[in-house]
BABAVO-753546 format. One record per residue (C-alpha): x, y, z; residue number from 1. Coordinates in pm, 1 decimal. Layout:
% BABAVO-753546
- X;Y;Z;NUM
...
% end
This chain:
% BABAVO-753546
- 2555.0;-174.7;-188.8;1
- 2186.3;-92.2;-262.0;2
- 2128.9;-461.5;-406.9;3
- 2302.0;-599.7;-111.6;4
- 2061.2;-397.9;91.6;5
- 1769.4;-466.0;-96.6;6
- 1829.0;-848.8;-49.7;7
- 1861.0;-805.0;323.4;8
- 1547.0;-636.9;350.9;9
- 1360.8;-891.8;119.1;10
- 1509.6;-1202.0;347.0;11
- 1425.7;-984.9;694.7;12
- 1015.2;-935.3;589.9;13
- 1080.5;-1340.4;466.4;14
- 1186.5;-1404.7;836.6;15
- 934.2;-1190.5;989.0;16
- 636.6;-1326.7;759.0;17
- 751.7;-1698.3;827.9;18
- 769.8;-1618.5;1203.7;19
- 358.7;-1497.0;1161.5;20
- 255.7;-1761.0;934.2;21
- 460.6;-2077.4;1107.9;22
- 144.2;-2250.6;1138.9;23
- 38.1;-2231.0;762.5;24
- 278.2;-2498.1;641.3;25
- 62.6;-2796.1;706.8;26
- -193.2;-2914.5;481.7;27
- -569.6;-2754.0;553.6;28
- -701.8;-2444.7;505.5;29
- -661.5;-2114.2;738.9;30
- -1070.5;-2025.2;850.6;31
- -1110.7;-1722.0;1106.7;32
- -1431.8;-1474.9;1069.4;33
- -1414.2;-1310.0;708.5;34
- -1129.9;-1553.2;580.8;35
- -1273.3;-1835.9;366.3;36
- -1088.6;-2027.7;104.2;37
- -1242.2;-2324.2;-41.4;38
- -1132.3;-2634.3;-194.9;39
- -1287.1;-2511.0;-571.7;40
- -1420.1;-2163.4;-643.2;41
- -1633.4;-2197.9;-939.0;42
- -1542.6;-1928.0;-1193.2;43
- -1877.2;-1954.7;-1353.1;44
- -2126.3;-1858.4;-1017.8;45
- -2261.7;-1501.9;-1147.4;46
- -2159.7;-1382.1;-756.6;47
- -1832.0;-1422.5;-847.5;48
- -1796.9;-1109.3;-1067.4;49
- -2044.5;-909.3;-934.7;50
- -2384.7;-1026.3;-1099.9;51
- -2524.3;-1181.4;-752.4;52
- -2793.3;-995.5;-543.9;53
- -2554.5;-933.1;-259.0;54
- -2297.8;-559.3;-261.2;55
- -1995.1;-639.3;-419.6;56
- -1754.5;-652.4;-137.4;57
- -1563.6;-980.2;-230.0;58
- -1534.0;-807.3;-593.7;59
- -1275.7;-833.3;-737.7;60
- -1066.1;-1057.3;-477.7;61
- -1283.4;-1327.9;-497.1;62
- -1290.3;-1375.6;-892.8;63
- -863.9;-1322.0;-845.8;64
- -842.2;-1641.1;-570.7;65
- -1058.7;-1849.4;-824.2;66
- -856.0;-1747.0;-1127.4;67
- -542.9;-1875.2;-924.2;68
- -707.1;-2144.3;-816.3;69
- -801.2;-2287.4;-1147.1;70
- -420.4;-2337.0;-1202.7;71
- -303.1;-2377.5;-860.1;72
- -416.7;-2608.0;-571.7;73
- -624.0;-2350.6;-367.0;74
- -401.9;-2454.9;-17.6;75
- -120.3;-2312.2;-192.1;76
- -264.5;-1995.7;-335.5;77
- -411.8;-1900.5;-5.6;78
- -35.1;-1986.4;197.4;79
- 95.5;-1735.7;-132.8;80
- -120.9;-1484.1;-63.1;81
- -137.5;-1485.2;339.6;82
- 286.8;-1486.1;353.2;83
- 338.7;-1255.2;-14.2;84
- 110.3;-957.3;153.0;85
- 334.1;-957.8;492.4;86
- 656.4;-978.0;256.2;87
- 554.8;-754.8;38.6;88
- 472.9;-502.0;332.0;89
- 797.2;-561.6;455.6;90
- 944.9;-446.2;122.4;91
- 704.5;-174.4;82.9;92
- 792.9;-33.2;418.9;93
- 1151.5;-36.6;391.1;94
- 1069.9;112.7;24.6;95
- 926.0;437.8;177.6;96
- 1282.9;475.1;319.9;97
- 1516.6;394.0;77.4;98
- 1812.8;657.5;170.9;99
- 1832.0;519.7;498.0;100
- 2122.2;241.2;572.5;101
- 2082.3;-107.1;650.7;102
- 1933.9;-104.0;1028.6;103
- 1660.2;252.1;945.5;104
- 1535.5;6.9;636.8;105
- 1528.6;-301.0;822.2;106
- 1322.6;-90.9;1110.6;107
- 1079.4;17.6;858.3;108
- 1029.0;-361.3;732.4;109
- 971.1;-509.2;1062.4;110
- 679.5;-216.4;1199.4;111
- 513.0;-257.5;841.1;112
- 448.2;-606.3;942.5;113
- 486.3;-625.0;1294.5;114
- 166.8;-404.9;1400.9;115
- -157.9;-410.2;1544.8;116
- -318.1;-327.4;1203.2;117
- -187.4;-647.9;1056.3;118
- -253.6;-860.3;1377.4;119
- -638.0;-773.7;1363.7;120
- -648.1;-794.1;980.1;121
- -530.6;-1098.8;990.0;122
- -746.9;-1251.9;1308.2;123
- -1093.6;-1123.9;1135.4;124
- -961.8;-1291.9;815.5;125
- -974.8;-960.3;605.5;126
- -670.4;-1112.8;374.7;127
- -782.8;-851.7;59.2;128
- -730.9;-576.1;331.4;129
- -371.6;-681.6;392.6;130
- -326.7;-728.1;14.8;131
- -448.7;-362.9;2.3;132
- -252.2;-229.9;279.4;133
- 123.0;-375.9;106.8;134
- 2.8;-224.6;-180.2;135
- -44.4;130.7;-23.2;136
- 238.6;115.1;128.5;137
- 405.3;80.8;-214.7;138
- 183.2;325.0;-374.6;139
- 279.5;591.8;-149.7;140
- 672.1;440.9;-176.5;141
- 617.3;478.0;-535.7;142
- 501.3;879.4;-584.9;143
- 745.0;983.6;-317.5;144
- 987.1;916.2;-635.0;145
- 1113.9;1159.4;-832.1;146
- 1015.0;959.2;-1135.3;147
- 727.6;732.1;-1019.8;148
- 737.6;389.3;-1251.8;149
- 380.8;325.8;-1433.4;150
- 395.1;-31.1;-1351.4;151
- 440.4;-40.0;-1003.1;152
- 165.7;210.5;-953.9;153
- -92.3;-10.8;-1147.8;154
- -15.6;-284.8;-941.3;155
- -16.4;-91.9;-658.0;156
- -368.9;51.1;-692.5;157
- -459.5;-308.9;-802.6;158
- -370.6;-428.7;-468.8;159
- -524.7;-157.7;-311.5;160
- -867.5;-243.8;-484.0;161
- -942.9;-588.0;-398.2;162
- -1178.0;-435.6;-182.0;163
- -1383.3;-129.5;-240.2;164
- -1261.0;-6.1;88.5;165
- -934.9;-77.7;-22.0;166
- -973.3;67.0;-378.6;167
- -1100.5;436.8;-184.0;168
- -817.2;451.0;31.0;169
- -575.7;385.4;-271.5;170
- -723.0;629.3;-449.8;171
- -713.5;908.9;-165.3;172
- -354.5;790.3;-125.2;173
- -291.4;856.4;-499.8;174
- -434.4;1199.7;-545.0;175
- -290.0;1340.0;-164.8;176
- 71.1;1149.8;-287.3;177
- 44.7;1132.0;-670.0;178
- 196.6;1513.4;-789.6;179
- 493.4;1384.0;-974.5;180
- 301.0;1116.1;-1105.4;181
- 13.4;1323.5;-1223.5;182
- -333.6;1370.7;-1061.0;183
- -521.7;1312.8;-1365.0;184
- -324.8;972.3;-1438.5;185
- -389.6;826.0;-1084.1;186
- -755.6;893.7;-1106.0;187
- -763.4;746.4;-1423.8;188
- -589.0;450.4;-1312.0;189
- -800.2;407.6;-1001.4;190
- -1134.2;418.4;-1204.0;191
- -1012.2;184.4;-1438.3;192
- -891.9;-27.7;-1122.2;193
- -1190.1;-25.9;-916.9;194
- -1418.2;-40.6;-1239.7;195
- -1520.9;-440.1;-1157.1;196
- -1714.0;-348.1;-811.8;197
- -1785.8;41.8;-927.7;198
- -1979.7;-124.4;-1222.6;199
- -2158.5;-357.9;-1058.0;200
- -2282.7;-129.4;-807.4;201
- -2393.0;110.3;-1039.4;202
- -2595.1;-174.2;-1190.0;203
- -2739.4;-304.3;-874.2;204
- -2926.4;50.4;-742.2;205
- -2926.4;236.6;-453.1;206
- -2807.1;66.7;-140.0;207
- -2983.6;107.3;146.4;208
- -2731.1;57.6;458.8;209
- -2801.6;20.6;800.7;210
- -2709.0;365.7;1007.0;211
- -2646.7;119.8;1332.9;212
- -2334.5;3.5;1195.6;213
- -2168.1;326.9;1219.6;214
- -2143.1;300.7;1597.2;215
- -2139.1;-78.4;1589.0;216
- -1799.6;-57.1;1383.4;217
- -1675.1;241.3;1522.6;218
- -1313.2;219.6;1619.1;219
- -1228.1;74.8;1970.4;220
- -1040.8;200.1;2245.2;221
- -769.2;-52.6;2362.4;222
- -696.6;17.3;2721.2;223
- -535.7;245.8;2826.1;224
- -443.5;409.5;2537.5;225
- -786.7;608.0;2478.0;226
- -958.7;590.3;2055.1;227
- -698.4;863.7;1920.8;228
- -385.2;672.7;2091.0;229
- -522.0;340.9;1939.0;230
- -563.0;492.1;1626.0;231
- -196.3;623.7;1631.0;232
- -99.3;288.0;1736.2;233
- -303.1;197.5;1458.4;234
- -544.9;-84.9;1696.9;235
- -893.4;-29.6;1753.4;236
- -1081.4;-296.8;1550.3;237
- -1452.2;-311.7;1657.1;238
- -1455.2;-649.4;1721.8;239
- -1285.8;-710.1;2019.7;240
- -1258.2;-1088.3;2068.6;241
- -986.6;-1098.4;1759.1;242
- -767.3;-880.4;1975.4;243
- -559.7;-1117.9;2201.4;244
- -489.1;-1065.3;2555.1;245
- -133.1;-859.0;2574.3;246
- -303.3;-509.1;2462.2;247
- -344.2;-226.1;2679.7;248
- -164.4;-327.0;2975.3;249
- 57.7;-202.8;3105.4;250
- 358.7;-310.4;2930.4;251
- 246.3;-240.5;2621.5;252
- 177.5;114.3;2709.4;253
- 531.5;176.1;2836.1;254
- 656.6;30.1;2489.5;255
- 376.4;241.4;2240.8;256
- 564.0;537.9;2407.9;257
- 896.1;428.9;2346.0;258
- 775.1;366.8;1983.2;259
- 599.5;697.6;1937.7;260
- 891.7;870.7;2078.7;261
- 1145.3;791.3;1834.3;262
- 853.7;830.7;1559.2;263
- 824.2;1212.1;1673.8;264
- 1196.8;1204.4;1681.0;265
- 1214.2;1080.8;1303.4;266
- 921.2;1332.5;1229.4;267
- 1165.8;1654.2;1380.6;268
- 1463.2;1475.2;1138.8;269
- 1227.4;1453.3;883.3;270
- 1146.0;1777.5;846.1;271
- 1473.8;1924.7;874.3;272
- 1665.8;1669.1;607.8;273
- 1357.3;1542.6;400.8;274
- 1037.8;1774.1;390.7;275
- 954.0;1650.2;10.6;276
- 861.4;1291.3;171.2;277
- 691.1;1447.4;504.9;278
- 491.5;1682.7;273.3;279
- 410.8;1365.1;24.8;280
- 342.0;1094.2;377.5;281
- 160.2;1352.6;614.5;282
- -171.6;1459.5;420.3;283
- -255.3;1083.4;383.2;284
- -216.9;980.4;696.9;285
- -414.0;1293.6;823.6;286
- -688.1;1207.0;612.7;287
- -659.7;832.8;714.5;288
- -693.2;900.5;1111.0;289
- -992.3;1150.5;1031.8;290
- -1169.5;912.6;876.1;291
- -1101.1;610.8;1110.3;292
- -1198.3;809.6;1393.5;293
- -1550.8;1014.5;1232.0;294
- -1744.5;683.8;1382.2;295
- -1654.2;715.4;1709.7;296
- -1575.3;1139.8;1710.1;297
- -1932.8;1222.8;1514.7;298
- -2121.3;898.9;1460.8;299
- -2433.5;1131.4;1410.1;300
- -2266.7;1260.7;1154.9;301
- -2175.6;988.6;978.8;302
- -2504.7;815.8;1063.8;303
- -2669.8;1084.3;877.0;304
- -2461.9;1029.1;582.4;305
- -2584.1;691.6;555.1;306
- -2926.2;723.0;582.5;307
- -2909.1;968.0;280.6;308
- -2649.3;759.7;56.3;309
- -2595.2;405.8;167.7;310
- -2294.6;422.2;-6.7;311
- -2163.2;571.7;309.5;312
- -2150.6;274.2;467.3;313
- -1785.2;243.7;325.3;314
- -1656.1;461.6;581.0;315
- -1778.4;183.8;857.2;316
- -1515.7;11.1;1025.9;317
- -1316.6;310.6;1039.2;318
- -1016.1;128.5;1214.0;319
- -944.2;-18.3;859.3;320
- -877.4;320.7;715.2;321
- -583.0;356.8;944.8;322
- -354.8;148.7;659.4;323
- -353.5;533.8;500.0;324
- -165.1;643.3;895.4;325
- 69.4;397.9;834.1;326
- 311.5;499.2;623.1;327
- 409.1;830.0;810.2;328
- 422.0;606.7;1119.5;329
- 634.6;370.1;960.7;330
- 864.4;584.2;765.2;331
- 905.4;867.1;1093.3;332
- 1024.4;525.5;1324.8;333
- 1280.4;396.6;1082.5;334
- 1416.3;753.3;1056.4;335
- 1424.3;790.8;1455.8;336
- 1622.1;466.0;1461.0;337
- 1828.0;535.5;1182.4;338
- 1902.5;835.0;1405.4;339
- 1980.1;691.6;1751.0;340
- 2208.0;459.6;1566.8;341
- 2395.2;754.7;1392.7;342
- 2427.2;946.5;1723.9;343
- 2511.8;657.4;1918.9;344
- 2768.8;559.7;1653.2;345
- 3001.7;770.7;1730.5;346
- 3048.3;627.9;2080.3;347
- 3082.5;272.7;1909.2;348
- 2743.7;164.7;2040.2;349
- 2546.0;217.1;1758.8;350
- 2427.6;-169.9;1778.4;351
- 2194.5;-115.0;2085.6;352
- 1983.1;136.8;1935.8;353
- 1998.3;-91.0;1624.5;354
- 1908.9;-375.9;1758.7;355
- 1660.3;-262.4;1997.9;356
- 1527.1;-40.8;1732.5;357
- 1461.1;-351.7;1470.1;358
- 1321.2;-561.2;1736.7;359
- 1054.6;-300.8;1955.9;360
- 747.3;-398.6;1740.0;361
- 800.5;-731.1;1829.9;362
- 885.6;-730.8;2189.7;363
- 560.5;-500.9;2160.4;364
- 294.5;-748.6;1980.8;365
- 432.7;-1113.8;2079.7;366
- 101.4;-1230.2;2024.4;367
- 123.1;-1211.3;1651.7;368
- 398.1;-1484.5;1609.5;369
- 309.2;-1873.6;1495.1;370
- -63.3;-1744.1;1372.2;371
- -146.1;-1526.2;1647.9;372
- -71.4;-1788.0;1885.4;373
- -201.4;-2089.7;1757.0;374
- -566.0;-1893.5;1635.4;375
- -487.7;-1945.7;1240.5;376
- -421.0;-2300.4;1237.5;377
- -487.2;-2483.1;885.9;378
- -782.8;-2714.6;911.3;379
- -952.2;-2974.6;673.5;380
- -1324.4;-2976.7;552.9;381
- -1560.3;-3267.1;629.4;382
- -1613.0;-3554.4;426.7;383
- -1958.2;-3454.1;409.1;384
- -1903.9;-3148.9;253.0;385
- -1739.5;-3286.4;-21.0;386
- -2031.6;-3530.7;-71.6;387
- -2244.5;-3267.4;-94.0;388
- -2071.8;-3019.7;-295.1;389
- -2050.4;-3340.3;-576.2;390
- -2436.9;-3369.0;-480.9;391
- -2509.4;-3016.0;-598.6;392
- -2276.4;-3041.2;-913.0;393
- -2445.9;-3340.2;-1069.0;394
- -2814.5;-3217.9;-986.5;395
- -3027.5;-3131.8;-1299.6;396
- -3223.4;-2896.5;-1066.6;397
- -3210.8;-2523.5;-1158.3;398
- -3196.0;-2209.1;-969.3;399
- -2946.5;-2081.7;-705.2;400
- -2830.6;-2214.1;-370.2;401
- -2998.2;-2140.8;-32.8;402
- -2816.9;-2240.1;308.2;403
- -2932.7;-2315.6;643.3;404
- -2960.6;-2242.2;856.3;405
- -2989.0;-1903.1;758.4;406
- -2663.1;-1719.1;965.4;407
- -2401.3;-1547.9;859.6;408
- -2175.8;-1703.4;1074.9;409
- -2039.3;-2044.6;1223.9;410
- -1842.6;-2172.6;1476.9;411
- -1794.0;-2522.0;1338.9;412
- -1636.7;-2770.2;1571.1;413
- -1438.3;-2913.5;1264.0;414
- -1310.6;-2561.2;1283.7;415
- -1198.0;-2595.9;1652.3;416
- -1500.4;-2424.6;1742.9;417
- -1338.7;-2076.2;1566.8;418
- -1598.4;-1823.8;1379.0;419
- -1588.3;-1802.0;1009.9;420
- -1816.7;-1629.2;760.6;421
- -2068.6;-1994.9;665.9;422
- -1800.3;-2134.3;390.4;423
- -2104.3;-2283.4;226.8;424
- -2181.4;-1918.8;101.3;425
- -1850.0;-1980.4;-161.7;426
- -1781.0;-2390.2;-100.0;427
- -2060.1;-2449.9;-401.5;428
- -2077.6;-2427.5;-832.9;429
- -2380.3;-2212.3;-816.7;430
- -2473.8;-1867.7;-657.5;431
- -2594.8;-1940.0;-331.6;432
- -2778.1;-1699.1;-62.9;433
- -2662.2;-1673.1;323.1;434
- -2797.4;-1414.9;556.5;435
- -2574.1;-1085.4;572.2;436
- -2676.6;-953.6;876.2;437
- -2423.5;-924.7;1166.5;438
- -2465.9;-976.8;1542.9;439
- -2256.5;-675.5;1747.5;440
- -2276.6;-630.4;2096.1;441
- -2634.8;-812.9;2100.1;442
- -2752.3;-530.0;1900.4;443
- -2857.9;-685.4;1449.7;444
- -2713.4;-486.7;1192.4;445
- -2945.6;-530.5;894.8;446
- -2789.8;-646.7;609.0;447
- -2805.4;-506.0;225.4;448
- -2873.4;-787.6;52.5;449
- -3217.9;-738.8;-76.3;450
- -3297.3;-1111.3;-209.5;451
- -3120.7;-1216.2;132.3;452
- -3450.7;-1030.2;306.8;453
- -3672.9;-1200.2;47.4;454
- -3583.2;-1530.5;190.1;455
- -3631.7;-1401.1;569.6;456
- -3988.9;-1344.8;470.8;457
- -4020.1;-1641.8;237.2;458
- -3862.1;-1901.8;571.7;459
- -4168.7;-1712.8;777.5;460
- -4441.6;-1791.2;513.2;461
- -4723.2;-2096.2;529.9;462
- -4589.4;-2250.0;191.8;463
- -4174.4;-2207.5;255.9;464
- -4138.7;-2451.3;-70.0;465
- -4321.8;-2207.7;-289.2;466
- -4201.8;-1896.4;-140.7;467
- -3843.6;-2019.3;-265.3;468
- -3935.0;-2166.6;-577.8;469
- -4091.6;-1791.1;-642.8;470
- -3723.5;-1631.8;-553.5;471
- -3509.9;-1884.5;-781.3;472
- -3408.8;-2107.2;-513.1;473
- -3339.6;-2492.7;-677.6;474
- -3176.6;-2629.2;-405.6;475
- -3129.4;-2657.1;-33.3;476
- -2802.3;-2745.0;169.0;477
- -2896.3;-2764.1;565.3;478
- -2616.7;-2772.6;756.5;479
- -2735.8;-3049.1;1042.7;480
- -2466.7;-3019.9;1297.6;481
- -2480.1;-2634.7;1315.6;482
- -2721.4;-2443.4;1621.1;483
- -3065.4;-2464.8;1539.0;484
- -3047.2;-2734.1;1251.5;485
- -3322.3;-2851.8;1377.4;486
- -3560.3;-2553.4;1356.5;487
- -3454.9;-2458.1;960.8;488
- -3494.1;-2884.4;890.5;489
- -3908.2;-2784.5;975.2;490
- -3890.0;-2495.4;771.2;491
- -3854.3;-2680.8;476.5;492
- -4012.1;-2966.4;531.9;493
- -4183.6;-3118.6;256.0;494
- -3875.2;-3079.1;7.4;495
- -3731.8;-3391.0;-174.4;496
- -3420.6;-3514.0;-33.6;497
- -3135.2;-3527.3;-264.6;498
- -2864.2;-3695.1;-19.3;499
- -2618.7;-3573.4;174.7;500
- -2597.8;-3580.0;594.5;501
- -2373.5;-3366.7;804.7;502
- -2492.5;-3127.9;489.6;503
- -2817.1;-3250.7;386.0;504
- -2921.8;-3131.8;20.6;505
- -3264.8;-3074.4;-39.4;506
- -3438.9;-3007.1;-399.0;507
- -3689.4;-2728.2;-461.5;508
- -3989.5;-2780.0;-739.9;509
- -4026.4;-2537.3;-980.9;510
- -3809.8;-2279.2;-932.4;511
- -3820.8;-1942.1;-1134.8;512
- -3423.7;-1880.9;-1204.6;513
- -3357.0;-1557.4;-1266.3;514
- -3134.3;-1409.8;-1566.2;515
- -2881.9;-1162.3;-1526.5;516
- -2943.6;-925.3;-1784.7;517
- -2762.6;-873.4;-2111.3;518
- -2699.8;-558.9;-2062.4;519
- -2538.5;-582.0;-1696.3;520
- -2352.3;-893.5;-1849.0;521
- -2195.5;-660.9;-2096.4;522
- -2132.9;-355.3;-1893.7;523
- -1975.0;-604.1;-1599.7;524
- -1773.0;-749.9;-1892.7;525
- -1617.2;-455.0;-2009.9;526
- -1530.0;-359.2;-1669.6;527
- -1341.5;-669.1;-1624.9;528
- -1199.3;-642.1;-1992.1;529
- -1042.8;-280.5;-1904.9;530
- -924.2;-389.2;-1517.7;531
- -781.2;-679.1;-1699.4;532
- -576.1;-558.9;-1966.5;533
- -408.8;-300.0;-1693.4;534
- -298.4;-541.5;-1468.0;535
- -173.5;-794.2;-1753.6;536
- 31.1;-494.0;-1911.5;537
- 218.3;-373.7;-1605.2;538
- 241.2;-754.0;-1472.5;539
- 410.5;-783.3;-1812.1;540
- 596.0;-464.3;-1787.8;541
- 719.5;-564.0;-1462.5;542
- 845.0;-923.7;-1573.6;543
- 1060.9;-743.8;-1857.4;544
- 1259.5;-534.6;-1624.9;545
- 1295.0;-801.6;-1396.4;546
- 1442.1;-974.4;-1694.0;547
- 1671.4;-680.3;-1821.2;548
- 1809.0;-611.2;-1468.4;549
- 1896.6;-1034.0;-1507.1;550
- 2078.6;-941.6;-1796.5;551
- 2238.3;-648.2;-1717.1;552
- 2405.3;-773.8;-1398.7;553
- 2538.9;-1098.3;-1597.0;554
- 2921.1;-1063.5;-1603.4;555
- 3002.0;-1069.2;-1975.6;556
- 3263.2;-1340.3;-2050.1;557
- 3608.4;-1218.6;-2121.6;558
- 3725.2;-1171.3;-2515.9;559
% end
């Protein structure tokens, strides 16, 4: 019966993450704000692992897509990863509840993926957060076991720390969830896990954040259900124009209720029939809804904070930090449900609570079906940009990559006119500089990227050629067709022309490349070589029970 359940569960999140991802099964890639995949990620670009000038943010999700890649077409990888992290939340979800019968576990399954959490996730393009969020979902699954497997908490944790936001929160999650498993074992694990970006920020200094982007990524109110009733609905992105049209009104109101009222109902059940799980789900999410609301509650506080360690900054965006809330809210409305249906059961109409309990996230986030209504639609790069990347690849000129004009930001029309993060910042064989500032409600958050500022000044000098040959820059891709092509084509006038037109590629004379250091090679190695060997052993691990629970449900042949 559990198998039978199991599979249910597994085809439901299938269902649900088809239904989200309907347009992601034609050709193109899927570009929207943070969210860039790229034909070829080249596994030698020193940004890659951490060695660039730039915080490691992309570290160490960008080195896994390239890995993938390498063996993989790219399109394919990216469709894997978009539709695995809403299945595996599904499972995960359902996994926090696993006592529960068929219709509590299939409720569980469809709020893990059917939220406002993964709707704005997925609109800013923040695909390692989603990774991270299945896999807290079944870290926390995982400790609430009496005998929490190794494996599946590696991988977890892995998950988790594709992003060093990510790798925080799974490491909060561990320690507040992790006493059968063993405090001292989940911190270990989580350094070891995190090591790739913890490493290479150690090695790159001090970082010197910007204390405006506390308020500037402060949780959100949507309508009218104020910042701490966004937060429990777990909404509130700063960045309004990903949230579509649908939340806060008034229907959506009526239905948060309905939701948070059977969620308080499976919290009273909870802690009359299960208090070990309550006790294991509550301090995390406590901690996760302090911490997404500290920008908005006490942003002096927090701005504080930053100005005296810029490491700080991690606590920006606080809305992400509600993935750590959603468990409890997950696991308390699939116990309500499970609930109704048992009361209601005994007056043979246990299939309307069922079925209206299975199907409320849905009827109360619409929007989130076929790509949030059309917004994630694949699309296809330029011919141009394919000349130009085979430009750069065959050019005997040294030095990294510079791209103009110098934004962090397009809105291409080859990409229907949607925002991405410039995919000329990864599209490229070399390390190449963009500008990592960020535009908020008309108000500049400065960036941290210290050689990114070097190139400000150096596009403001008398002699821009010089200035760039002086920071390592070798080449030059202008982007022609973007916003003020034509003011960054007289900033570097004078440079030889390569080729190239909708992206133009321009050589610089002379530059000074710089060298990553042997000693930061080798440290940034062996923090690779350690995350490495974890997640092969418990991948491995994992693959040989998969194959002994093969062979142990085989029917053996008759003598």
């Amino acid at each position: 019966m559990s198998r039978w359940r199991d599979a249910i569960v597994l085809q439901w999140s299938a269902l649900l993450a088809v239904l989200v991802g309907l347009p992601w099964f034609r050709p193109g890639y899927v570009l929207s704000y943070d969210m860039v995949w790229v034909p070829h990620l080249a596994l030698d670009r020193d940004d890659l692992w951490g060695l660039g000038s730039a915080l490691p943010r992309a570290v160490p999700s960008d080195a896994v897509v390239a890995l993938l890649g390498a063996a993989i077409d790219p399109q394919v990888v990216q469709r894997l990863v978009l539709l695995g992290a809403l299945v595996l939340a599904g499972v995960g979800g359902a996994r926090l509840v696993p006592t529960l019968g068929t219709t509590g576990r299939l409720a569980a399954a469809t709020l893990a993926v059917w939220n406002p959490y993964v709707l704005e996730r997925l609109a800013i393009g923040q695909w390692p957060m989603l990774l991270g969020y299945a896999g807290l979902l079944w870290l926390v699954g995982e400790l609430r076991r009496d005998d929490p497997r190794p494996r599946v908490v590696v991988l977890a944790l892995a998950g988790a720390a594709l992003t060093p936001a990510g790798g925080v929160m799974g490491l909060v999650a561990g320690v507040l969830a992790g006493r059968r498993f063993g405090y001292l074992r989940v911190v270990v694990l989580a350094v070891v896990l995190n090591a790739p970006w913890v490493v290479t920020s150690v090695l790159r200094g001090p970082v010197d954040a910007d204390p405006l982007g506390v308020t500037a990524f402060a949780l959100r109110a949507e309508g009218a259900l104020g910042h701490v009733g966004t937060a429990l609905s777990l909404g509130g992105i700063w960045n309004g124009d990903v949230v579509p049209d649908g939340r806060g009104t008034g229907l959506s109101l009526v239905l948060t209720v309905v939701l948070w009222a059977v969620a308080l109902g499976g919290l009273v059940v909870l802690a009359r029939t299960d208090r070990p799980t309550l006790v294991t789900l509550a301090p995390v999410a406590v901690v996760g809804l302090v911490v997404a609301l500290l920008g908005w509650a006490a942003p002096e506080l927090v701005e504080d904070l930053v100005r005296r360690a810029g490491t700080v900054a991690l606590l920006r965006d606080g809305s992400r930090y509600l993935a750590l809330v959603a468990p409890l809210v997950v696991a308390a409305f699939a116990v309500g449900v499970d609930a109704l249906v048992r009361v209601h059961a005994r007056r043979r109409l246990a299939a309307v609570p069922a079925v209206a309990g299975v199907l409320l996230p849905l009827a109360l986030l619409p929007a989130l079906a076929n790509g949030i209504g059309g917004r994630l639609e694949p699309v296809r790069y330029p011919a141009s940009w394919e000349t130009a990347r085979e430009l750069v690849a065959r050019s005997q000129v040294r030095g990294d990559l510079l791209v103009l004009p110098f934004t962090a930001y397009r809105a291409p029309a080859w990409n229907d006119g949607r925002p991405v993060l410039d995919p000329a910042g990864r599209y490229f064989d070399r390390t190449t500089l963009t500008d990592d500032r960020l535009v908020v409600g008309g108000r500049t958050v400065a960036g941290e990227d210290r050689k990114a500022a070097q190139v400000r000044q150096a596009l403001r000098s008398r002699d821009v050629p010089r200035a760039l040959a002086r920071l390592g820059v070798g080449l030059v891709v202008l982007d022609t067709t973007a916003p003020d092509a034509d003011r960054a084509a007289r900033q570097v006038r004078g440079l030889q022309r390569v080729g190239g037109t909708d992206l133009r590629v321009l050589a610089v004379r002379d530059a000074r490349v710089r060298q990553v250091d042997d000693t930061d090679r080798l440290a940034t190695t062996a923090a690779w070589g350690v995350w490495g060997v974890a997640v092969v052993v418990a991948l491995a691990a994992t693959a040989g029970a998969a194959v002994g629970a093969v062979r142990v449900r085989r029917p053996r042949p008759r003598a």
